[in-house]
C-alpha positions in Angstrom: 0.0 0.0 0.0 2.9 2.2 0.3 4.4 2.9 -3.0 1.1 2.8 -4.8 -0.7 5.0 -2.2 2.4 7.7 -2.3 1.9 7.6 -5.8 -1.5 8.7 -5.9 -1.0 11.8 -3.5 1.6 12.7 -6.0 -1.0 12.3 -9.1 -3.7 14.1 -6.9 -0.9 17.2 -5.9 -0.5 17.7 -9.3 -4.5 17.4 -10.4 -5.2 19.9 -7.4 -1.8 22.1 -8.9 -3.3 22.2 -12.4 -6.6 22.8 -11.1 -5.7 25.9 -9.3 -3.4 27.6 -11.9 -5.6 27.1 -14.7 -7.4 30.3 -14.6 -4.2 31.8 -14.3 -2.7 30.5 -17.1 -5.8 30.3 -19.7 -6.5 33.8 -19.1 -3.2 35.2 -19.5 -2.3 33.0 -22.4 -6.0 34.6 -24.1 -4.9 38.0 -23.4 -1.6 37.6 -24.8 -2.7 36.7 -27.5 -5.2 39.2 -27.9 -2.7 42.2 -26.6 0.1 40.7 -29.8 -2.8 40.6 -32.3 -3.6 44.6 -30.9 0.0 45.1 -31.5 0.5 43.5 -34.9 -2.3 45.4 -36.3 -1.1 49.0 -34.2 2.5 48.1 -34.7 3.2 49.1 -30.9 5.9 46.9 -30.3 6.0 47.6 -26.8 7.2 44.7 -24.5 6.3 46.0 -21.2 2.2 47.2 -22.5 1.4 43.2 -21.8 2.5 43.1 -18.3 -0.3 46.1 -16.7 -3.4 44.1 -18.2 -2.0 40.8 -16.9 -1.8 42.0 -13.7 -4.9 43.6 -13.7 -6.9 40.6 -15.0 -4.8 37.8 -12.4 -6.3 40.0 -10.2 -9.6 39.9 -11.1 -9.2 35.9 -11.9 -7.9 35.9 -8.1 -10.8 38.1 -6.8 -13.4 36.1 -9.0 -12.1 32.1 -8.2 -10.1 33.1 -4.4 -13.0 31.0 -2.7 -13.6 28.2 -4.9 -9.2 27.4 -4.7 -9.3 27.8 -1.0 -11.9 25.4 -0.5 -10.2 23.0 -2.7 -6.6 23.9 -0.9 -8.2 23.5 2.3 -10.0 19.8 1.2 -6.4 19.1 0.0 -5.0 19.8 3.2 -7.5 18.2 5.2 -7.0 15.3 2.9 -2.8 15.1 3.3 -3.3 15.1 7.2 -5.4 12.7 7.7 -2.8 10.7 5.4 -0.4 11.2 8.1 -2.4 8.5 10.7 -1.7 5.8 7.3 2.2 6.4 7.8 2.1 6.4 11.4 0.6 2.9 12.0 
């Protein structure tokens, strides 16, 4: 039961570690594509014009999805301590 069980907190860390950065990365990967497209067209070729609506929209993401990743931190936690009594014994 060890290896296999280690295993599958290591496949469920990094389910509940995609889960949680998704928004983050979806929504900044959308706008930078839409900010480049703004560029091409404008021909702004401005590096650091990307880097104020990012922030600005992580923020929002963080604002809009903050409860729903800290209850699914906090189920995650409560699920890795109680995994502490299976080592224990």
């Amino acid at each position: 039961m060890g290896e296999a069980y280690i295993l599958n907190m290591g496949r469920e860390t990094l389910y509940v570690i995609l889960l949680l950065t998704a928004p983050f990365l979806l929504s900044s990967l959308i706008l930078g594509i839409v900010i480049s497209i703004i560029q091409a067209v404008t021909q702004i070729q401005d590096q650091t014009i990307t880097f104020v609506p990012k922030f600005f929209l992580l923020g929002v993401i963080l604002l809009a999805t903050g409860s729903w990743m800290m209850s699914i931190i906090q189920s995650y936690s409560i699920q890795l301590i109680s995994a502490i009594s299976v080592f224990t014994h």
